[in-house]
N, C-alpha and C positions, 0 to 999 in steps of 0.2 A: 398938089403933091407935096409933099415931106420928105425931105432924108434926115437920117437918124447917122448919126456919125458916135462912136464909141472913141476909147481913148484910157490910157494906161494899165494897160496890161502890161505883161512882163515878166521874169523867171523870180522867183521868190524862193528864200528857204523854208521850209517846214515849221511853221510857229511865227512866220512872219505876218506883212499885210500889205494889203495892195489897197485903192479907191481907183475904180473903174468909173468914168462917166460917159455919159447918152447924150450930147447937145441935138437940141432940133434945129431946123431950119426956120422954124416958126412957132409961137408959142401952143404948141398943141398936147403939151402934159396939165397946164389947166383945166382938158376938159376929159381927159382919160386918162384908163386906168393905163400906167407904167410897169410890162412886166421884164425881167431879166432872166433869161434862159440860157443853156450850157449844155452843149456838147462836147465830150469826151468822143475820140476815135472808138468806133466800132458798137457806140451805147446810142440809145435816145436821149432825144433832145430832153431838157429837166429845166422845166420852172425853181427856179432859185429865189426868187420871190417877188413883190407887185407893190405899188403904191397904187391908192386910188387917186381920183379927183381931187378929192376930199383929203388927202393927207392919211388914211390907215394904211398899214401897210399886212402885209402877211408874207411870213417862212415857212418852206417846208420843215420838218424834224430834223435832216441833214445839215442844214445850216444855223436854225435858230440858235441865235445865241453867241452867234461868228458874223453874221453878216449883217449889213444892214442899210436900208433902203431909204435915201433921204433929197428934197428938189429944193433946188434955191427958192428965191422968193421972186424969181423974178419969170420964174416955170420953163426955164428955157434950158435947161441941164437936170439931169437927175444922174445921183450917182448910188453907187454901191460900194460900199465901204467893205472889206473884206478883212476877218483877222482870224490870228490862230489857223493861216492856213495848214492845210493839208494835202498830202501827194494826190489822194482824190479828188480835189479840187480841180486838177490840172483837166482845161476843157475850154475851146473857146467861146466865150461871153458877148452875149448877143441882148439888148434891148428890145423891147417890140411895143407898138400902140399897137391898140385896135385889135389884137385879136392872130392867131395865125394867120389871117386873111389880112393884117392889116401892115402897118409899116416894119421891117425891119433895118437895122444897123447891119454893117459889113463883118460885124463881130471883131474883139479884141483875145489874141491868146494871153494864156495864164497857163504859166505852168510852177510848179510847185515843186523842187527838187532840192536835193543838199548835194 
C-alpha cells in the first residue's frame, strides 16, 4: 500500500503561482507514470498533466505553457509548479499512480481569486 499525500495549495491572486507537491510513502514514482488531476465543483475530473518513469512529461492545451511537472532526484516527491494562474484554475488537486484504479492523494484546494 502507498499514500500519496499532496501539499500547498492555497488562494492565489490571478497571475500569481502556486507549487503543489505529491510525497509518497515509498519510492514508487520511479517506476510510474505521475499523473495530476483537478476537479472544479460541478465539472469532471481533468488531467492536468503526467510525468512518466522516464522523466517526459505531457500538458493538456489548458495548461501548457503555465504549468509544469517536475520529481526530485531522490523520487519521493513530485510537484507541479503552477503559474500565471487563473480563476479557472480554482479546482482541487489531486495526484495519482497507477491509473484511476490506482493510488490517489486526499487532494490539495487551489483556488484563484483577486
Amino acid at each position: 500500500q502507498v499514500q500519496l499525500v499532496e501539499s500547498g495549495g492555497g488562494l492565489v491572486q490571478p497571475g500569481g503561482s502556486l507549487r503543489l507537491s505529491c510525497s509518497a510513502s515509498r519510492n514508487i514514482f520511479s517506476g510510474y507514470t505521475t499523473n495530476w488531476y483537478r476537479q472544479a465543483p460541478g465539472k469532471q475530473r481533468e488531467l492536468v498533466g503526467q510525468i512518466s518513469s522516464g522523466g517526459s512529461t505531457w500538458y493538456p492545451n489548458s495548461v501548457k505553457g503555465r504549468f509544469t511537472i517536475s520529481r526530485d532526484n531522490a523520487k519521493t516527491t513530485v510537484f507541479l509548479q503552477m503559474d500565471s494562474l487563473k480563476p479557472e484554475d480554482t479546482a482541487v488537486y489531486y495526484c495519482n499512480v497507477g491509473g484511476v484504479h490506482g493510488y490517489w492523494g486526499q487532494g490539495t484546494q487551489v483556488t484563484v481569486s483577486s
